[in-house]
N, CA, C and O atoms as a Tinker XYZ file with bonds, in Angstrom:
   396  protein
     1  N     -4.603000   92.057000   83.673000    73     2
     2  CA    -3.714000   91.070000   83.103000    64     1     3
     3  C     -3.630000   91.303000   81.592000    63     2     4     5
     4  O     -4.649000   91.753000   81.069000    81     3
     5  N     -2.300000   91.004000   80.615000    73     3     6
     6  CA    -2.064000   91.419000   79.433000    64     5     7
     7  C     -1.586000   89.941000   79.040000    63     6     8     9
     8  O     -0.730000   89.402000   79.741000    81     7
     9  N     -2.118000   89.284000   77.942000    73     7    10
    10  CA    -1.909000   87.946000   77.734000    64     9    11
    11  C     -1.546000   88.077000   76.401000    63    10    12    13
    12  O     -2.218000   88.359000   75.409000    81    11
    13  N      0.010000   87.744000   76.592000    73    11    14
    14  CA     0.836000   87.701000   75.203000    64    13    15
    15  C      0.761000   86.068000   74.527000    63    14    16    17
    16  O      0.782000   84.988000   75.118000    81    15
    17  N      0.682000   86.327000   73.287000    73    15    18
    18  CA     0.842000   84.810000   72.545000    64    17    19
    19  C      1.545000   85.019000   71.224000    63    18    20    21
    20  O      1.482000   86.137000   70.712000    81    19
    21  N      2.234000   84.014000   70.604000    73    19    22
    22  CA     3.022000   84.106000   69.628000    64    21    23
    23  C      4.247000   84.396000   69.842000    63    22    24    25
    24  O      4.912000   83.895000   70.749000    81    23
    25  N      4.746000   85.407000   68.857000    73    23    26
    26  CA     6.461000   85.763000   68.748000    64    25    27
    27  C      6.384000   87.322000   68.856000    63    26    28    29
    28  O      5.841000   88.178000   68.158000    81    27
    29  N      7.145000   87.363000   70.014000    73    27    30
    30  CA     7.243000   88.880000   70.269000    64    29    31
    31  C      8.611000   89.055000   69.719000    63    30    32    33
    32  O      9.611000   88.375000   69.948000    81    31
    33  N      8.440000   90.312000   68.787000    73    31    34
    34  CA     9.659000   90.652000   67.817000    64    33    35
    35  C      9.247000   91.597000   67.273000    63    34    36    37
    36  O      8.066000   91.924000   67.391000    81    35
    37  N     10.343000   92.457000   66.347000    73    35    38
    38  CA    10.523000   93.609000   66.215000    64    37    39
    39  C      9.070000   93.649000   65.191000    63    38    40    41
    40  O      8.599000   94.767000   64.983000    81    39
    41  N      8.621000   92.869000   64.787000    73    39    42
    42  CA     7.390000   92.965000   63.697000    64    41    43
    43  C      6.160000   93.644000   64.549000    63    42    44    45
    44  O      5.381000   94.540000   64.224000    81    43
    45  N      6.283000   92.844000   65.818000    73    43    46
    46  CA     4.864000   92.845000   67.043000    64    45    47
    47  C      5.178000   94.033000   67.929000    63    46    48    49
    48  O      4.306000   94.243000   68.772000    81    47
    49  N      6.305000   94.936000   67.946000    73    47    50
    50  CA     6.777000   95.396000   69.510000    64    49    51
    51  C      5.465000   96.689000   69.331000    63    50    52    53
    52  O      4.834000   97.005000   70.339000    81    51
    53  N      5.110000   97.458000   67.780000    73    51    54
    54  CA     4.105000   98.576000   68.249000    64    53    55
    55  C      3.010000   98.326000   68.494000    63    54    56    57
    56  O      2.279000   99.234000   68.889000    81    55
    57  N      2.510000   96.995000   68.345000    73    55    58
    58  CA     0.741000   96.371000   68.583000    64    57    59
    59  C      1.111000   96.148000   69.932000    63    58    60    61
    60  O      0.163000   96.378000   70.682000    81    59
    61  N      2.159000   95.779000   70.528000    73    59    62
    62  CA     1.981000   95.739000   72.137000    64    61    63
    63  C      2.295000   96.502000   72.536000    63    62    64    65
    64  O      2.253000   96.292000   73.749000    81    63
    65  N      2.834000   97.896000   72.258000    73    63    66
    66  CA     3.036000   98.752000   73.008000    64    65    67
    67  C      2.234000   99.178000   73.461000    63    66    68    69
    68  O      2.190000   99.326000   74.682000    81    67
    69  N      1.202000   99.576000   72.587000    73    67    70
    70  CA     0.233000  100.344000   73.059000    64    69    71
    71  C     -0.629000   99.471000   74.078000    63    70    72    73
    72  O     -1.405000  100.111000   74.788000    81    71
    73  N     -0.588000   98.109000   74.232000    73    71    74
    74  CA    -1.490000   97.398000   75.222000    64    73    75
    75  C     -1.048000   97.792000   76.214000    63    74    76    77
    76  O     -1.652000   98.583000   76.938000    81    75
    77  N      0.485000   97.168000   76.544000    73    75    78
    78  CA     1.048000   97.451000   77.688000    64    77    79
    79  C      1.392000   99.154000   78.278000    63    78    80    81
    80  O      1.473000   99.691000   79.383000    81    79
    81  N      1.482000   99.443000   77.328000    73    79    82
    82  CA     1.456000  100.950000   77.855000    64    81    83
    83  C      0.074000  101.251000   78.559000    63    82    84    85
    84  O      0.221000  101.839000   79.631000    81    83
    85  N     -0.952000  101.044000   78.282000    73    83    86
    86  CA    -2.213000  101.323000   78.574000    64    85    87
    87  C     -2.529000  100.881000   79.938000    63    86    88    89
    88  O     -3.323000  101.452000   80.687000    81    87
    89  N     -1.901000   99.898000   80.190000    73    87    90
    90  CA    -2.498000   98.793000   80.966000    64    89    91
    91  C     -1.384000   99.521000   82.000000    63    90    92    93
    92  O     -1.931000   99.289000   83.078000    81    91
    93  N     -0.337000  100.149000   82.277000    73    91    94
    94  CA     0.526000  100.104000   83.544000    64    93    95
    95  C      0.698000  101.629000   83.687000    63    94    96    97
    96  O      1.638000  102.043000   84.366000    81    95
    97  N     -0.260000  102.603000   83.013000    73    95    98
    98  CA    -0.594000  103.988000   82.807000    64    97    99
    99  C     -1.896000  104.171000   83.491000    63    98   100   101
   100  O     -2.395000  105.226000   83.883000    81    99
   101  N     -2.358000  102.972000   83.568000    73    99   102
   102  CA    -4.177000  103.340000   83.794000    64   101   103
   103  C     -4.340000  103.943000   85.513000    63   102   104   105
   104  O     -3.919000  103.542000   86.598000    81   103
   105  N     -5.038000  104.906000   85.135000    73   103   106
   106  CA    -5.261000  105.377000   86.978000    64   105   107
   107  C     -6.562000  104.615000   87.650000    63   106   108   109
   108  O     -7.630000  104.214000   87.189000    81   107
   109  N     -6.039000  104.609000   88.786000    73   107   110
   110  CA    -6.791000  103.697000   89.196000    64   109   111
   111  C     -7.002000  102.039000   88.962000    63   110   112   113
   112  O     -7.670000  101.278000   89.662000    81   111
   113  N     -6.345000  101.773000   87.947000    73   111   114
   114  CA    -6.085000  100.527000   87.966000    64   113   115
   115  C     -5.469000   99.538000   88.905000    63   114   116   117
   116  O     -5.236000  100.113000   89.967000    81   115
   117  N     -5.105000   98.252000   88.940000    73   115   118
   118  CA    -4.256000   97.249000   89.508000    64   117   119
   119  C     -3.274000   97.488000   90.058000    63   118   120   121
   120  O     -2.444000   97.959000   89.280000    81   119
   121  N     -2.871000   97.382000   91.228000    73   119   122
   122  CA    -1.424000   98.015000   91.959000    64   121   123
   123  C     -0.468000   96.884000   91.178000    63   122   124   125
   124  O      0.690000   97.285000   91.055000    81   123
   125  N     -0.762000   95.305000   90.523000    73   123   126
   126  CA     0.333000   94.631000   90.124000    64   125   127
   127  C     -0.576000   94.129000   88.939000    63   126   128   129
   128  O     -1.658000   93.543000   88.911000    81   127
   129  N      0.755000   94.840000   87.450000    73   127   130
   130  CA     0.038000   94.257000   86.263000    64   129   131
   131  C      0.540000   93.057000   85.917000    63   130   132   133
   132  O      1.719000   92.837000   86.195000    81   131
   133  N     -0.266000   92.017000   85.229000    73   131   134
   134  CA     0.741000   90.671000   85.745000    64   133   135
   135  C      0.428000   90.669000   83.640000    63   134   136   137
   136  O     -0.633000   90.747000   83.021000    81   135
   137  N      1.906000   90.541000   83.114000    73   135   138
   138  CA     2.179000   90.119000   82.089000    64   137   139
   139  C      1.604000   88.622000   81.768000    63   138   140   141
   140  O      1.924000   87.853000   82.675000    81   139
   141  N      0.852000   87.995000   80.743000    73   139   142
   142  CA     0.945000   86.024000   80.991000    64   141   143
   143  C      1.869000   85.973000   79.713000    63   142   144   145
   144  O      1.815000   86.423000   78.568000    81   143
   145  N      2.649000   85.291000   80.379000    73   143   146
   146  CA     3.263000   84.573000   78.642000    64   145   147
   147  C      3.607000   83.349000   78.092000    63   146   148   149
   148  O      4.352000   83.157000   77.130000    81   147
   149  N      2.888000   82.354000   78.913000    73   147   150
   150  CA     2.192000   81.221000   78.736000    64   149   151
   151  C      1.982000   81.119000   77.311000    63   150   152   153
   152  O      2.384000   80.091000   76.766000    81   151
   153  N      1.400000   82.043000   76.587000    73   151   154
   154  CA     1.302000   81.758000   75.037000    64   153   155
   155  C      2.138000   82.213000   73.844000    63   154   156   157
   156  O      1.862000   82.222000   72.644000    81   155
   157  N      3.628000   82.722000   74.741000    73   155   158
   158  CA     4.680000   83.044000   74.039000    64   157   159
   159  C      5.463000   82.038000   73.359000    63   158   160   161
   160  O      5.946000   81.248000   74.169000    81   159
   161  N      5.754000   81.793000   72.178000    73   159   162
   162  CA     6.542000   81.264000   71.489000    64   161   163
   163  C      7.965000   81.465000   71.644000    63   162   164   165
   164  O      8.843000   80.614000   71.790000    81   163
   165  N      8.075000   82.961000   71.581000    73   163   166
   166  CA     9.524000   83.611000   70.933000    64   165   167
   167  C      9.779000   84.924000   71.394000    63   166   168   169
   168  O      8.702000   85.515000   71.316000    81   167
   169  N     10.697000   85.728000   71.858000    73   167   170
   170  CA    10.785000   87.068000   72.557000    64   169   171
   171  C     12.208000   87.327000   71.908000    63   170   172   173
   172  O     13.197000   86.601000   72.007000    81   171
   173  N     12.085000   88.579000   71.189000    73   171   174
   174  CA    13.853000   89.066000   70.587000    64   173   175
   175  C     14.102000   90.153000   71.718000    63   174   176   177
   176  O     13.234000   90.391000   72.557000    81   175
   177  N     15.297000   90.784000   71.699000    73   175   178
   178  CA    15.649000   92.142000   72.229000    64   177   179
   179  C     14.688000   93.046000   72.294000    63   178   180   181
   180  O     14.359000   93.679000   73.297000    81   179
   181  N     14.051000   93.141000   70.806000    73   179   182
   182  CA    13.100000   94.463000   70.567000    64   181   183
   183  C     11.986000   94.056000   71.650000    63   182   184   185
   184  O     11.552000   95.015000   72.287000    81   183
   185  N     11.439000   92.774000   71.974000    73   183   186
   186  CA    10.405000   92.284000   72.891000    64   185   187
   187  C     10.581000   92.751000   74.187000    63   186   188   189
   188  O      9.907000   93.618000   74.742000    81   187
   189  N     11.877000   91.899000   74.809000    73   187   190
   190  CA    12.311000   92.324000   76.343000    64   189   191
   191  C     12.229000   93.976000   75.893000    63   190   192   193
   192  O     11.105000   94.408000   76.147000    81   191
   193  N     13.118000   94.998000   75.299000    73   191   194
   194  CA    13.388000   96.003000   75.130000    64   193   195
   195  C     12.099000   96.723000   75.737000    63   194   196   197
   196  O     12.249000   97.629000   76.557000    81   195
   197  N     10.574000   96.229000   75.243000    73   195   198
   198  CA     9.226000   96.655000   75.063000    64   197   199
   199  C      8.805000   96.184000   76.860000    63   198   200   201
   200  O      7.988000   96.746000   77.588000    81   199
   201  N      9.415000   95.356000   77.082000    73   199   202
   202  CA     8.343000   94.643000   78.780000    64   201   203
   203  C      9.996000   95.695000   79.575000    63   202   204   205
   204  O      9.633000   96.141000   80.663000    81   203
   205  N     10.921000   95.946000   79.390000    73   203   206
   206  CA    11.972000   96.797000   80.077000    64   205   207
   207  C     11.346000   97.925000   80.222000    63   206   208   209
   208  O     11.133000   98.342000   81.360000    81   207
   209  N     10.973000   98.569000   79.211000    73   207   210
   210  CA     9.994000  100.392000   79.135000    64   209   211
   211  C      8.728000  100.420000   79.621000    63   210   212   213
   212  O      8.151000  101.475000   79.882000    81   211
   213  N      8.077000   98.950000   79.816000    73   211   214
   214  CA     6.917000   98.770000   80.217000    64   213   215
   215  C      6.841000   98.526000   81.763000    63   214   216   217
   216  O      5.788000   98.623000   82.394000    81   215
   217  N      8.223000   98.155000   82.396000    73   215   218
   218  CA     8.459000   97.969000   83.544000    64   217   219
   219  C      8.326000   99.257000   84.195000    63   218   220   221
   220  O      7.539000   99.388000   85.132000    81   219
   221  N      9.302000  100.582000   83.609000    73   219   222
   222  CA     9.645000  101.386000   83.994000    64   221   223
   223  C      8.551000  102.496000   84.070000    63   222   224   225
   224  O      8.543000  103.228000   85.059000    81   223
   225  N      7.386000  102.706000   82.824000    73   223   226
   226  CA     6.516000  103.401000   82.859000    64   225   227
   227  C      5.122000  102.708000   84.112000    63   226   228   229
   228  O      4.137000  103.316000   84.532000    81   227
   229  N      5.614000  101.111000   84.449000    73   227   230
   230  CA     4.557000  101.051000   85.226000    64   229   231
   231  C      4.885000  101.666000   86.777000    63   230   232   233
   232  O      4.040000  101.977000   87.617000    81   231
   233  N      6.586000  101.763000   86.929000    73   231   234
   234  CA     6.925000  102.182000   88.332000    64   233   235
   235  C      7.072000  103.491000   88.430000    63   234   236   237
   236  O      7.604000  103.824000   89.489000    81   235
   237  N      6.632000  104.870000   87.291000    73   235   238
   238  CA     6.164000  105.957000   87.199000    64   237   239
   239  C      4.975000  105.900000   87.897000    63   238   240   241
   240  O      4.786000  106.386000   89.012000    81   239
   241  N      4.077000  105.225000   87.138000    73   239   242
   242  CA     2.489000  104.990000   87.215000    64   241   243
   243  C      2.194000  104.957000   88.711000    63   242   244   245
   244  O      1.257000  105.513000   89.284000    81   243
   245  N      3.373000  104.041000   89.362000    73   243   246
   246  CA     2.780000  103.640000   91.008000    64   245   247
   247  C      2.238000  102.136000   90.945000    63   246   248   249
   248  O      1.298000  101.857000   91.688000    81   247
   249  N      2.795000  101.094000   90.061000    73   247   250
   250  CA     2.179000  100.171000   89.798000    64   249   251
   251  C      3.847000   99.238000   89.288000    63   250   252   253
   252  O      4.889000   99.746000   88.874000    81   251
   253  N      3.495000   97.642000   89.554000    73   251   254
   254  CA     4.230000   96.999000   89.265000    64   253   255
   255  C      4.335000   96.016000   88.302000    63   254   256   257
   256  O      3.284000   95.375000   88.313000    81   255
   257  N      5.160000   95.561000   87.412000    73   255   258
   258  CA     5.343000   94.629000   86.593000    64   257   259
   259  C      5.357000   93.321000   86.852000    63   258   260   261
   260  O      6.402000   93.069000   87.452000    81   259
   261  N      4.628000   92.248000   86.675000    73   259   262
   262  CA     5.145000   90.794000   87.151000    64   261   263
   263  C      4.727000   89.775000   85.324000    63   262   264   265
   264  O      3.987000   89.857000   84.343000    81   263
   265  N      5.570000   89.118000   85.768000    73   263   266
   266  CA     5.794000   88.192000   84.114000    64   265   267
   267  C      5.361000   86.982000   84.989000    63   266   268   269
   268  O      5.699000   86.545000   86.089000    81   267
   269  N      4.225000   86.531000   83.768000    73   267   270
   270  CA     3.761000   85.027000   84.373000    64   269   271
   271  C      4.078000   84.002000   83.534000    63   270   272   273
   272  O      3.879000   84.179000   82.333000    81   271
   273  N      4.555000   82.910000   83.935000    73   271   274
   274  CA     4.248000   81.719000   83.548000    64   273   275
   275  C      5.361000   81.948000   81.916000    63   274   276   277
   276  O      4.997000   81.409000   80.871000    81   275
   277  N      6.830000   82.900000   81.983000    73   275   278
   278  CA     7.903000   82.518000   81.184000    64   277   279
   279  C      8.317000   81.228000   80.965000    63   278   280   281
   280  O      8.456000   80.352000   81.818000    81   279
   281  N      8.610000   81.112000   79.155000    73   279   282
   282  CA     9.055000   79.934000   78.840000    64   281   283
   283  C     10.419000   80.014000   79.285000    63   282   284   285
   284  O     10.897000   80.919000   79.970000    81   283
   285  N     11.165000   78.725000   78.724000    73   283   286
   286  CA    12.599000   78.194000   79.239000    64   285   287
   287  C     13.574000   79.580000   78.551000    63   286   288   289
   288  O     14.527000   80.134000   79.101000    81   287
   289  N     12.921000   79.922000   77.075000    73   287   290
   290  CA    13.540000   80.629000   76.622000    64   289   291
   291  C     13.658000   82.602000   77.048000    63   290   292   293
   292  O     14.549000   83.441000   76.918000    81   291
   293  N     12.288000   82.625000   77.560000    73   291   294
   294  CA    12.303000   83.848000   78.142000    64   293   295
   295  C     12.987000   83.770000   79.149000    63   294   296   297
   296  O     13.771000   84.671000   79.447000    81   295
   297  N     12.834000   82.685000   79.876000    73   295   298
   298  CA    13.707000   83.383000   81.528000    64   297   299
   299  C     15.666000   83.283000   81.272000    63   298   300   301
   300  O     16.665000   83.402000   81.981000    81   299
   301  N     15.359000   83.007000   79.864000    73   299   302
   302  CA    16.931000   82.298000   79.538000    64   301   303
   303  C     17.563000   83.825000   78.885000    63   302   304   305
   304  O     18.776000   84.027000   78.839000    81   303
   305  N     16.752000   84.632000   78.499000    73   303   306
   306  CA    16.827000   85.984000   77.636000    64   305   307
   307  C     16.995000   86.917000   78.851000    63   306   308   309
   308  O     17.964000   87.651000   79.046000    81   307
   309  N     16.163000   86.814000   79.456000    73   307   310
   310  CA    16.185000   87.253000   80.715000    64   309   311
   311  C     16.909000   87.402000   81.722000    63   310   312   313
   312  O     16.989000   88.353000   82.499000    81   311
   313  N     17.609000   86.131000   81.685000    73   311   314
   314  CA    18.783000   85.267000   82.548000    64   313   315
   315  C     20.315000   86.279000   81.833000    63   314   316   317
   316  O     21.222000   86.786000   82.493000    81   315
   317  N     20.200000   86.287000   80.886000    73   315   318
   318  CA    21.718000   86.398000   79.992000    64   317   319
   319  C     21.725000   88.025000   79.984000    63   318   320   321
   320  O     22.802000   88.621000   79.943000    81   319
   321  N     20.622000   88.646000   80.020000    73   319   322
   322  CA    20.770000   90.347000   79.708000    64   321   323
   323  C     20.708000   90.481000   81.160000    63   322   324   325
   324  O     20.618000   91.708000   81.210000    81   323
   325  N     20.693000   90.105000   82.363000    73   323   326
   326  CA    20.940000   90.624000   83.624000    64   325   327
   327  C     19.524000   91.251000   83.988000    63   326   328   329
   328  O     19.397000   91.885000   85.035000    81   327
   329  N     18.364000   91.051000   83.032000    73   327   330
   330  CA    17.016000   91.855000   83.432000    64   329   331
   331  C     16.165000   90.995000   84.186000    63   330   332   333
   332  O     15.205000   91.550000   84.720000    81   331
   333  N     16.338000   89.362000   84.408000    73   331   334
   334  CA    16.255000   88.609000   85.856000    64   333   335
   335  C     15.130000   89.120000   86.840000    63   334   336   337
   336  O     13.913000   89.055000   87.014000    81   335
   337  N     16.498000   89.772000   87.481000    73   335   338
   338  CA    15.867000   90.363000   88.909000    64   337   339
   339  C     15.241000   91.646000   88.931000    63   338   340   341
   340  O     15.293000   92.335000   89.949000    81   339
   341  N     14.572000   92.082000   87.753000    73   339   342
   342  CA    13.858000   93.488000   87.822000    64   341   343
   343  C     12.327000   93.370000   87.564000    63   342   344   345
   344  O     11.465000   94.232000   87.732000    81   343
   345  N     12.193000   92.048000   87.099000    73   343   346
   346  CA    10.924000   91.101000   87.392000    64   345   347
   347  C     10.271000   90.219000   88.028000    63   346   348   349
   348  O     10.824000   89.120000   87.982000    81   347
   349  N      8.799000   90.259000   88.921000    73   347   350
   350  CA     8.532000   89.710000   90.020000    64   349   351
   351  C      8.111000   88.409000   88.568000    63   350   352   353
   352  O      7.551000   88.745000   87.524000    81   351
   353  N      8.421000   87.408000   88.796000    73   351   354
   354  CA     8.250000   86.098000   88.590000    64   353   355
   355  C      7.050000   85.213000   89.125000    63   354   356   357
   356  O      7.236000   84.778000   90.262000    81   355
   357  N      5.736000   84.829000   88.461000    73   355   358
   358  CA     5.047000   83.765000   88.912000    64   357   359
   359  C      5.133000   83.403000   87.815000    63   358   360   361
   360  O      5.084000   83.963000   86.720000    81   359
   361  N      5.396000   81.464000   88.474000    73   359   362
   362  CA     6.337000   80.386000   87.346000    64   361   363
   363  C      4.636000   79.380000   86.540000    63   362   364   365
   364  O      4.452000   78.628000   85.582000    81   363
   365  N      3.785000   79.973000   87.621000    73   363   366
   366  CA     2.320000   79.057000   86.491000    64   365   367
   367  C      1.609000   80.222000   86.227000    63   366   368   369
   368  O      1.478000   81.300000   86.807000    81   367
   369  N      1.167000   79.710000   85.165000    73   367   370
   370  CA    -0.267000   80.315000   84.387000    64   369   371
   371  C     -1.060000   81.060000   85.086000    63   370   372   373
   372  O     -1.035000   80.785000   86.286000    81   371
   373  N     -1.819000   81.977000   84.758000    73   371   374
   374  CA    -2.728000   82.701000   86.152000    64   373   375
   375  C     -3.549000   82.247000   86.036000    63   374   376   377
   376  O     -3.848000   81.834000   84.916000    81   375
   377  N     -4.552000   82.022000   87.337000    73   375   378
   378  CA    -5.588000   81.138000   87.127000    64   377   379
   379  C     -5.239000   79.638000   87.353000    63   378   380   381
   380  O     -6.174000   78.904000   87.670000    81   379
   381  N     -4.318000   79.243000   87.258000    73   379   382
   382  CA    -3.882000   78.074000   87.505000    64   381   383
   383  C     -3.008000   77.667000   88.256000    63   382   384   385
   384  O     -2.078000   78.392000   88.610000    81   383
   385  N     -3.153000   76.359000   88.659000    73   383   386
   386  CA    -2.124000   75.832000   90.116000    64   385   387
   387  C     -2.350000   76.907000   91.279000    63   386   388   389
   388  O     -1.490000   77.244000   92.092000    81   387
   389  N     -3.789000   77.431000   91.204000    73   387   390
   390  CA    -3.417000   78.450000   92.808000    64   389   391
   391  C     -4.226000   77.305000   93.576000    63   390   392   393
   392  O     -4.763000   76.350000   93.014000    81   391
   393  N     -4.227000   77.565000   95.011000    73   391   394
   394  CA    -4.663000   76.770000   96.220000    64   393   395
   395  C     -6.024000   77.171000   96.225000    63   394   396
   396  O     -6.791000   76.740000   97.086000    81   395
């Protein structure tokens, strides 16, 4: 799991690259890397742009992308660039609200 907080923007996109790159490259790792962004504030183009390349290098890898727990405004960024449905979606926190 990769637990984003703050404002993802063109200031932040190379300190997370390298997380997320790491994390959906790793062999042997997690068949599903679950993004949290529960502690996201703010996501620009350059952000999505960064979880879009991060999607794609994880379905090289053999491994999948899932975004947890998007604010109103991410799934709304999300919603408007058509990149939606190229992300598996869990709508709570990880760790939380499971049965």
């Amino acid at each position: 799991m990769v637990r984003l907080t703050g404002e993802m923007d063109i200031s932040r996109v190379d300190e997370v690259r390298a997380l997320l790159l790491e994390a959906v490259t790793r062999v042997g790792g997690p068949a599903d890397i679950v993004v949290d962004l529960s502690g996201l504030t703010f996501c620009d183009s350059a952000g999505l742009n960064l979880l879009l390349r991060a999607r794609l290098q994880a379905v090289e890898s053999g491994h999948s992308l899932r975004l947890a727990a998007p604010s109103a405004q991410m799934l709304r960024l999300l919603e408007i660039t058509g990149s939606l449905p190229l992300f598996p979606i869990d709508t709570v926190q990880p760790g939380f609200g499971d049965p």
